[in-house]
C-alpha positions in Angstrom: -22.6 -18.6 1.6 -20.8 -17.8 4.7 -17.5 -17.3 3.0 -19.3 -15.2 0.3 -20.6 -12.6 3.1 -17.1 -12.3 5.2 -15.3 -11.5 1.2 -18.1 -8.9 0.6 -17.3 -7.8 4.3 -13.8 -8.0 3.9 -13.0 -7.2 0.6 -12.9 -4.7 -1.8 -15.3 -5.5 -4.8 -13.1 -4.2 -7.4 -9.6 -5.6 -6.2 -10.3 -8.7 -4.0 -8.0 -6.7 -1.9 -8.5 -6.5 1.8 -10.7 -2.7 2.2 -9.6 -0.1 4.7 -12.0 -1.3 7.7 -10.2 -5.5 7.6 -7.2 -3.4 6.8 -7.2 -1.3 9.7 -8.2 -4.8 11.9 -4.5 -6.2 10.5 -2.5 -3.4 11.6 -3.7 -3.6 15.1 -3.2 -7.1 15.0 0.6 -7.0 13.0 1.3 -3.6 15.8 0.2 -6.2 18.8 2.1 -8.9 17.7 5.5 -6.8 16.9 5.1 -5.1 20.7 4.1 -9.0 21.9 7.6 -10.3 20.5 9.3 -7.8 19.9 9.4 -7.9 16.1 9.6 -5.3 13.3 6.3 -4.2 11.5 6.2 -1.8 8.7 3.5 0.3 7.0 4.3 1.5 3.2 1.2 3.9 1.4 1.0 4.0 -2.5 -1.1 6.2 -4.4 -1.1 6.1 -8.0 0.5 9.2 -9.3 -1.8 11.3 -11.7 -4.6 9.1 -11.3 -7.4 11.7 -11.8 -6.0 12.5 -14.9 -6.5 9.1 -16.3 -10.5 9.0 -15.2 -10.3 12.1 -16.3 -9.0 11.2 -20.2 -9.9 8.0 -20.4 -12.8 7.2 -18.1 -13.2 5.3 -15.4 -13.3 2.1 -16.8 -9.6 2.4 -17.7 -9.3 4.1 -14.8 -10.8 0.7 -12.6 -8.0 -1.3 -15.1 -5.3 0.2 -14.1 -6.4 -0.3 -10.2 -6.8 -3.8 -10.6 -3.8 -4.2 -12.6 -1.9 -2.6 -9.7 -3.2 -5.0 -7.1 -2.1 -7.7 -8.9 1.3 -6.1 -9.0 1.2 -5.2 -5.3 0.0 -9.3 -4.3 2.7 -10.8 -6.5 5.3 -8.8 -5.1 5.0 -9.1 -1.5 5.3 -12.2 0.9 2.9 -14.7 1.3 1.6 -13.3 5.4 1.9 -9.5 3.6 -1.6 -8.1 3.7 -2.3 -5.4 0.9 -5.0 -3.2 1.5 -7.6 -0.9 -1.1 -7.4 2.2 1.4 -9.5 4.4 -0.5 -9.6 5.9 -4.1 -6.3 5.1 -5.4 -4.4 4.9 -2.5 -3.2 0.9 -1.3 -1.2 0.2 2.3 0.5 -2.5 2.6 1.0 -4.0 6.3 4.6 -5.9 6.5 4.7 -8.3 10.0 7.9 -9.6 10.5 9.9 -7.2 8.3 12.8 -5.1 9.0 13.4 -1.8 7.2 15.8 -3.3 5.0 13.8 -5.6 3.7 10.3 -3.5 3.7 12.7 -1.2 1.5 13.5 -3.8 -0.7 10.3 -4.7 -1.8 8.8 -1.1 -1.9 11.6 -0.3 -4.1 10.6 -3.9 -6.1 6.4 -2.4 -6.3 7.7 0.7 -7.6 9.6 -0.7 -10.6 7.0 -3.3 -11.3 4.6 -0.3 -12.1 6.8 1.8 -13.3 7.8 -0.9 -15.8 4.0 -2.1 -16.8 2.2 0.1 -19.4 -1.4 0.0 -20.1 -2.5 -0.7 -23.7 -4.3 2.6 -23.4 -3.4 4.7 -20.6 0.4 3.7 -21.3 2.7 4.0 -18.2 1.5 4.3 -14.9 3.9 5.6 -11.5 3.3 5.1 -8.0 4.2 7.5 -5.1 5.4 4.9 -2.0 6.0 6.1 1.6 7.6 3.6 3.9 7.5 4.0 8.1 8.8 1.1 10.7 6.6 1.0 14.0 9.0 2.4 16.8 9.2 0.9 19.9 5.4 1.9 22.0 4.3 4.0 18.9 0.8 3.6 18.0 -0.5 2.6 14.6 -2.1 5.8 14.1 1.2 7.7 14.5 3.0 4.9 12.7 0.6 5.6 9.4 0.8 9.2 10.2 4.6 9.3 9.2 3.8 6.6 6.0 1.2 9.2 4.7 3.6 12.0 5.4 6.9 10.1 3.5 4.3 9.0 1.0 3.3 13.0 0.5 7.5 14.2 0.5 7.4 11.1 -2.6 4.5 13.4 -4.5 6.6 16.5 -3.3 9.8 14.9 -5.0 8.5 14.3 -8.3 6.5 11.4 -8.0 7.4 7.5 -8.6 9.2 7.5 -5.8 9.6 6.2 -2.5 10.5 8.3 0.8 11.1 6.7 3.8 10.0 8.0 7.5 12.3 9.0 9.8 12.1 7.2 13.3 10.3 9.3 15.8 12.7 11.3 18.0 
């Protein structure tokens, strides 16, 4: 019973992701622990390109498949200690402890093909939008996801399924 009522606090209902309020608890806590020891953290924000269009065509029961579908994507491709988050909508973060840029690039790139590559017996193919930002030493995580929104929104401005990384903060 008690683990039943800290998922349905925790959790998303549709996903079993982590939701935006646990989310936002893990960033502070990753942020802490990269100023504590002086590791990397990075953010990345996906949205799922178009994704009005297919509630709009299809309905939103396709339109809950293809979410789900996604965060199974998003869990199998990241590490083990990653945490993947249901923001909101269609929008996922993804909160990488421990990870250099290099790396957090790697796998964003990885999550992008993975959807780009999976295609919905329905709906057909499905693109994400990524936008990638590594905490800079003494930013705060609101500034941090300020600049992962923003490369996320210069990934929509470029043409979509695609990922833009932040520059460092001068």
């Amino acid at each position: 019973m008690e683990q039943t009522l800290r998922d349905a606090a925790t959790r998303d209902m549709l996903t079993g992701l982590y939701n935006r309020h646990r989310g936002e608890q893990l960033l502070e806590e990753a942020a802490a622990n990269a100023r504590t020891d002086g590791g990397q953290l990075s953010v990345v924000v996906c949205d799922v390109d178009h994704f009005k269009q297919v509630n709009d065509r299809f309905g939103h029961p396709a339109g809950d498949r293809i979410l789900v579908e996604i965060s199974r994507i998003l869990r199998q491709s990241v590490r083990g200690h990653d945490a993947v988050i249901r923001w909101g909508g269609e929008e996922f973060v993804i909160v990488l402890d421990a990870c250099r840029q290099s790396t957090a690039i790697d796998l964003a790139e990885r999550i992008r093909a993975r959807v780009a590559a999976y295609r919905d017996s329905e709906v057909g193919k499905v693109t994400l939008s990524l936008g990638l930002a590594t905490l800079a030493p003494g930013e705060m995580t609101d500034a941090l996801f300020a600049r992962a929104d923003a490369a996320l929104y210069q990934a929509k401005r470029g043409g979509r399924d695609r990922l833009s990384i932040a520059p460092q903060p001068d």
